[in-house]
C-alpha positions in Angstrom: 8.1 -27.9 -21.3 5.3 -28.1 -18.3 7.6 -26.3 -16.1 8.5 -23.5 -18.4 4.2 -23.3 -18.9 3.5 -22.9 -15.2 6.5 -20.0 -14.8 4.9 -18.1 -17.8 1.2 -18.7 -16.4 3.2 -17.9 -12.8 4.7 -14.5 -14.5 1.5 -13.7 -16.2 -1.3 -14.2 -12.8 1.6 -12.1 -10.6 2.0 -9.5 -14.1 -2.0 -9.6 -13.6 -1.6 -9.0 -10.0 0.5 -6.0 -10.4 -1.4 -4.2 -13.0 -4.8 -4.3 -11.2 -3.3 -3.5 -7.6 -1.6 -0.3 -9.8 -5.0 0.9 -11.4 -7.1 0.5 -7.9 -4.5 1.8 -5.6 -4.4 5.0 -8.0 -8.0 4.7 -8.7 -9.3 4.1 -5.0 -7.7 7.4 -3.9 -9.4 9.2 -6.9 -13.1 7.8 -5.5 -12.7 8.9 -1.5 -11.2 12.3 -2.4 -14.5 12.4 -5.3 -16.4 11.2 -2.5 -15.2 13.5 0.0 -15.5 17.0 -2.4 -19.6 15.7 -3.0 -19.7 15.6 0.8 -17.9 18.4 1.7 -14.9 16.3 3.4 -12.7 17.3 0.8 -9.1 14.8 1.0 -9.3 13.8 4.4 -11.6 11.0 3.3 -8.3 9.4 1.5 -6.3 10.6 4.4 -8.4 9.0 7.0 -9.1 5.7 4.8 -5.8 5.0 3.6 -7.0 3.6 0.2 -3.9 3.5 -1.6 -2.7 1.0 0.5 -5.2 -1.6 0.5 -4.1 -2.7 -3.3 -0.4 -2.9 -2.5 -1.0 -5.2 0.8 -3.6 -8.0 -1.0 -0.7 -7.5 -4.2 2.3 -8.6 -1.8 0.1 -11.2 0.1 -1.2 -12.8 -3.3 1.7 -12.3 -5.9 4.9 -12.2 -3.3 7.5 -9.9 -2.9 8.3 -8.4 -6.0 5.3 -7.9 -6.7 4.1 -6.3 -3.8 7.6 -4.1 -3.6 6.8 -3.2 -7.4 3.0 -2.4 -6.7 4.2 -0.2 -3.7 6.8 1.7 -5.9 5.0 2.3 -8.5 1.1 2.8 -7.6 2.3 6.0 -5.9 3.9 7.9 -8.4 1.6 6.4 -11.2 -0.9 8.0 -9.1 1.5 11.1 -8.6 1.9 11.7 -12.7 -2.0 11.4 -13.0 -3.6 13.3 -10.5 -0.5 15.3 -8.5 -0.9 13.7 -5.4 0.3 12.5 -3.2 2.4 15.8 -2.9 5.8 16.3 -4.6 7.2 16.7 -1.2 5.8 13.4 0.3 6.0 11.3 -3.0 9.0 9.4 -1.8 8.1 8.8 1.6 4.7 6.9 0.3 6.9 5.2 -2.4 9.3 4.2 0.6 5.9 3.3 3.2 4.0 1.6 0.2 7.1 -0.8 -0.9 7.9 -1.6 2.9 4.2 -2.8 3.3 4.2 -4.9 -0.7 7.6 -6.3 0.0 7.2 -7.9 3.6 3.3 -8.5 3.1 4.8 -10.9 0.2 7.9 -12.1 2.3 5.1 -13.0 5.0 2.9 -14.8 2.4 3.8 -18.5 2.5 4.5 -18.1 6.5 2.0 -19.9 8.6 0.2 -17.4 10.2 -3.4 -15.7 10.2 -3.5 -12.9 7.3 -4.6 -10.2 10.7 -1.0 -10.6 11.6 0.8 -10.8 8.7 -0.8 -7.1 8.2 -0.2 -6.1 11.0 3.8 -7.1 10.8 3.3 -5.4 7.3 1.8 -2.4 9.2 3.9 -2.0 11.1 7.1 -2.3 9.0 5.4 0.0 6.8 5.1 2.8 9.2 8.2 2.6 10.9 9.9 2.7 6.9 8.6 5.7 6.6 9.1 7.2 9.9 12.5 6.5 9.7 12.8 8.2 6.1 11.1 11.3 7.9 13.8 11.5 10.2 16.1 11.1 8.1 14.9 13.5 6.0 14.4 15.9 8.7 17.5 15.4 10.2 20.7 14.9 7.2 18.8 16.9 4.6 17.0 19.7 7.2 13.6 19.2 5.1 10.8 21.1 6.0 8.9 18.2 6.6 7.6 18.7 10.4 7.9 15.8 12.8 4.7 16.3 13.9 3.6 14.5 10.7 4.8 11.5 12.4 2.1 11.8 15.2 -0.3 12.8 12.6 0.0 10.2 10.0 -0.4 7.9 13.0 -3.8 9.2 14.0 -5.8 10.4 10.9 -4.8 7.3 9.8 -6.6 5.1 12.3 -9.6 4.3 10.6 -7.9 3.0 7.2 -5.9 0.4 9.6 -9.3 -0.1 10.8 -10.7 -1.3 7.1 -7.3 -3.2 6.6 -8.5 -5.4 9.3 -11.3 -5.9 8.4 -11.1 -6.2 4.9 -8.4 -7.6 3.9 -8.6 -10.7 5.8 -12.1 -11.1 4.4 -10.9 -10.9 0.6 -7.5 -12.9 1.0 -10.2 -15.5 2.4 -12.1 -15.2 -0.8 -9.0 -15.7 -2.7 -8.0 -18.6 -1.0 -11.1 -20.6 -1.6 -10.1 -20.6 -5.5 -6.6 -21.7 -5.1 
């Protein structure tokens, strides 16, 4: 009877886990591109800051695998149905990135290692995911999806893997000191 109480409190902190890594990584996106049409930016604040992706690392790294894959999969096209982006065109390759980075972010969880690299494995995973979907993209289905959006998702990227490291070690920290 205790067992079956700590699965269902289990199944309800990772159900909680999902549902707020859903609403901020479609509601973070919605405050940089807010932020960047006061400031003139426009969407390259989101672009730049890589917001979206923030929610679906801490929800792999806190509630596992599943629940990272599922916040990955779904965050983008919740996010998609609501606001139209990301694009139609690069909806799956986001779904594809963001599920990459929730799933092994979660696989990497109970490892022994500083959270810096477990994101940065994650990261990295991640990217090369959605490189490879590019390609293949590119290459079996003759998208029109350029391959210099490879190059360029590195780059104007830079500063959101910049706030990864610095942030998300800082609140998985926090989060560990109320285990």
């Amino acid at each position: 009877m205790t067992t079956l109480s700590l699965k269902q409190t289990t199944w309800k902190t990772k159900s909680l886990t999902l549902a707020i890594a859903v609403f901020a990584a479609v509601a973070l996106p919605q405050l940089f591109h807010a932020i960047g049409i006061i400031t003139g930016t426009g969407a390259s604040l989101g672009t730049a800051f890589l917001p979206m992706q923030i929610p679906v690392f801490l929800a792999g790294l806190i509630g596992g695998p599943i629940i990272g894959l599922a916040a990955g999969m779904i965050s983008p096209l919740v996010s998609f149905l609501i606001s139209g982006m990301p694009t139609q065109l690069m909806l799956p390759f986001i779904m594809l990135e963001l599920a990459a980075y929730g799933l092994s972010a979660g696989l990497l969880t109970k490892k022994n290692m500083p959270v810096f690299f477990k994101l940065l494995t994650s990261q990295v995973v991640g990217r090369m995911v959605r490189i490879l979907a590019i390609l293949i993209a590119i290459y079996m289905f003759h998208s029109s999806i350029a391959v210099t959006q490879i190059w360029d998702m590195m780059i104007v990227g830079l500063p959101g893997i910049a706030l990864q490291w610095a942030l998300i070690p800082l609140l998985m920290k926090g989060f560990n000191q109320y285990d």
